[in-house]
C-alpha positions in Angstrom: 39.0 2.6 -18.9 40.0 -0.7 -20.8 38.9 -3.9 -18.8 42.8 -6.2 -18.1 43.1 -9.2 -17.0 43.2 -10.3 -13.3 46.5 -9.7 -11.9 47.3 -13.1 -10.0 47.1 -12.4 -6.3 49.9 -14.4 -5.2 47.8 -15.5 -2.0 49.6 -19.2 -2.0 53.1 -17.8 -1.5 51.8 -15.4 0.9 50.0 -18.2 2.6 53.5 -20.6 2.5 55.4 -17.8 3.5 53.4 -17.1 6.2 53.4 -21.0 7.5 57.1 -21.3 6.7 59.2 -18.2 6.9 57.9 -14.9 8.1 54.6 -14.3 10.3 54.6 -10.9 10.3 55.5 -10.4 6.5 53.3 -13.5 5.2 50.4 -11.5 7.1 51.1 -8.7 5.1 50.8 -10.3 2.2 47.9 -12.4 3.0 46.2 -8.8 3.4 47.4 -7.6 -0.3 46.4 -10.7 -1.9 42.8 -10.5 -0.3 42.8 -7.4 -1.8 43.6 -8.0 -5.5 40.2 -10.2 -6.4 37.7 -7.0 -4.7 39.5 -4.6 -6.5 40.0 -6.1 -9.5 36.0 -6.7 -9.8 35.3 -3.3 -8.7 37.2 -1.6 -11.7 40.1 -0.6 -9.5 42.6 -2.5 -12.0 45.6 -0.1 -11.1 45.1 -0.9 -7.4 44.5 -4.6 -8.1 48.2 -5.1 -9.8 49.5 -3.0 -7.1 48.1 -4.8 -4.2 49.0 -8.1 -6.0 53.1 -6.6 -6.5 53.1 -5.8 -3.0 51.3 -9.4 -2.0 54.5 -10.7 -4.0 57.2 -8.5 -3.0 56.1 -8.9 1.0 56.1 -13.0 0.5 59.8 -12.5 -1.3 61.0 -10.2 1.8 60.1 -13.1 4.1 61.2 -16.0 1.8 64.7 -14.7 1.2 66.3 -14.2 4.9 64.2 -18.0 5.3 66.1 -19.4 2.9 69.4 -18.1 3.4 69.1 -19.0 7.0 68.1 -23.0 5.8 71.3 -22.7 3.7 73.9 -21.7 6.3 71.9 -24.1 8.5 72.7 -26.5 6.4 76.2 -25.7 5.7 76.8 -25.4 9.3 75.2 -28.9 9.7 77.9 -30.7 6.7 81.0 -28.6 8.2 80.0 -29.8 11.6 80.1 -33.7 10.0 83.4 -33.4 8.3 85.2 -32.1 11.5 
């Protein structure tokens, strides 16, 4: 098997989405990104970019309903001025 470069782990958005948005979904991400450097080193390179797509896709899930809510916070917030 052909040695790939290391997938990035994505553990900073986990981490900020974890802080910021989502608990339960950052968590879940913090626990795919821990798992992209072990796997990565011990030749499991498929595994690595998977656990590092789901480390992203799980700090996306919990971003995205986070800022939408800020957003219509915020719209809520300017409508509520101008009346």
């Amino acid at each position: 098997m052909e040695k790939r470069t290391a997938p990035d782990n994505h553990m900073i958005w986990a981490i900020l989405c974890t802080l910021f948005c989502c608990l339960p979904l950052g968590i879940v991400s913090i626990i795919n990104a821990a798992k992209v450097d072990s796997l990565y080193r011990t030749g499991d390179y498929e595994g690595a970019y998977k656990a590092a797509e789901d480390a992203k896709k799980y700090a996306l899930w919990g971003a995205i309903p986070a800022a939408i809510i800020v957003v219509i916070y915020i719209i809520v917030g300017i409508l509520a001025a101008i009346i």
